[in-house]
N, C-alpha and C positions, 0 to 999 in steps of 0.2 A: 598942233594938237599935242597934249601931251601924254607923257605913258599911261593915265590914268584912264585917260578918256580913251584912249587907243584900246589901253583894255581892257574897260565896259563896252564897246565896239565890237571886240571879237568875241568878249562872254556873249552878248546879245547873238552875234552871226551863230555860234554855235549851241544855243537853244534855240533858234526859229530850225535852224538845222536839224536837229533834233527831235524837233518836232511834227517834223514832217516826214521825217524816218520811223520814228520810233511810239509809240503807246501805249499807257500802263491801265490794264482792264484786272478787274476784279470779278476772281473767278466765284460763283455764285449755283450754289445747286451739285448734286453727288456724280452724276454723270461721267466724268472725266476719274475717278478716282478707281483706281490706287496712286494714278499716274499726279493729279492733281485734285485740292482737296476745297470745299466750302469755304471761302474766306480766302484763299491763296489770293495776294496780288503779284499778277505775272508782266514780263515787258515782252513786247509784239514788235518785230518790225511789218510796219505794211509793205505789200504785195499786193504785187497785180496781179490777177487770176491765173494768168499763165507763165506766175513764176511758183506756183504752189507743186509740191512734190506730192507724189502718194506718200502716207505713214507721218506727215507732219499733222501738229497739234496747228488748228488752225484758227482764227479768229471770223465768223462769218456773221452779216445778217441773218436775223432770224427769220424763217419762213411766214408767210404772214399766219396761214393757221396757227402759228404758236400764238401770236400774239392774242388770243382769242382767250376771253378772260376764267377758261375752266383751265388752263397751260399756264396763267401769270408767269410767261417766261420773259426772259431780259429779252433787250434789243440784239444783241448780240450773244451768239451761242460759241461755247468754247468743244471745239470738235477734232476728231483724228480724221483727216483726207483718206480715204480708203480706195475711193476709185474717182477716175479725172474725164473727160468725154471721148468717147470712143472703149473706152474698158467696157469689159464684161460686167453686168450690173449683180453684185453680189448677194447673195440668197436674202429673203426677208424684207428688199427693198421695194414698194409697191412702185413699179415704172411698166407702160405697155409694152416693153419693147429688152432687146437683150441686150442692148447696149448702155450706156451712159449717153444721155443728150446731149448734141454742142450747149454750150454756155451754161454746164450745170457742173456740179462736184456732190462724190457723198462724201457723206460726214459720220461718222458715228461716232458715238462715248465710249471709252475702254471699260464702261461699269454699263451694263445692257438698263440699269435706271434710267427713268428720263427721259426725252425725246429729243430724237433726231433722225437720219433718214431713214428710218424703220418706221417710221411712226407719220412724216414729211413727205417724204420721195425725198429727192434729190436737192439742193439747196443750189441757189443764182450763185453762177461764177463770178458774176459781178458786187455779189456781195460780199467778197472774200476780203477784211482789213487787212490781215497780216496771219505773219505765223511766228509760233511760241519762238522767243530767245531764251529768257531762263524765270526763275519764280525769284521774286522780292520780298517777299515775307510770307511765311508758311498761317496754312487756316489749321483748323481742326477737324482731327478726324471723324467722318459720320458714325454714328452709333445704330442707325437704322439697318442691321443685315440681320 
């Protein structure tokens, strides 16, 4: 084989690589803002539920009530991890109980706009894709306050 092909061989190994680490979600809605804006596209590494930290920007499934066509929200909601299961369930989140469920996470927007686990309950731990690396191209600022 020669150099060339050797290295189209490693470019290839290191986007499949890449791709299974890494994905670029476009952020979509005010929720998240000041932190992140409408239009931001941001890169995620996935994670599995029980590598997420409290206070990270998270990338999750969306609850299925959102999906529900008065919410026209994305498949995926861009969220701050607030509490993990077993924490204290933090004021305004409607859960029976005073703890955080096994196999749940909240999530809240750093802008109280929008919906998420105030609005949810609690969000599947097993919907968690990943958590924020850095932002790739800035959105524009909402004008709605």
């Amino acid at each position: 084989m020669g150099w060339k092909a050797g290295a189209l061989v490693v470019a290839g190994a290191v986007v499949l690589a890449a791709r299974r680490t890494l994905v670029v979600v476009n952020v979509s809605g005010t929720s998240m803002e000041p932190t992140l804006r409408n239009g931001d596209r941001i890169l995620v590494r996935r994670r599995r539920p029980e590598q997420v930290r409290r206070g990270e920007i998270t990338v999750l499934a969306a609850p299925e009530a959102a999906t529900a066509p008065e919410w026209q929200c994305a498949t995926w909601h861009v969220k701050r991890v607030v509490a993990l299961p077993g924490d204290p369930v933090p004021a305004g989140v409607p859960v029976p109980a005073d703890r955080v469920p096994a196999g749940s996470v909240v999530a809240l927007g750093d802008n109280d706009v929008g919906g998420d686990s105030r609005t949810w309950g609690p969000y599947r731990a097993d919907g968690v894709v990943g958590t924020y690396v850095l932002r790739l191209r800035t959105g524009t600022p909402s004008r709605t306050r």
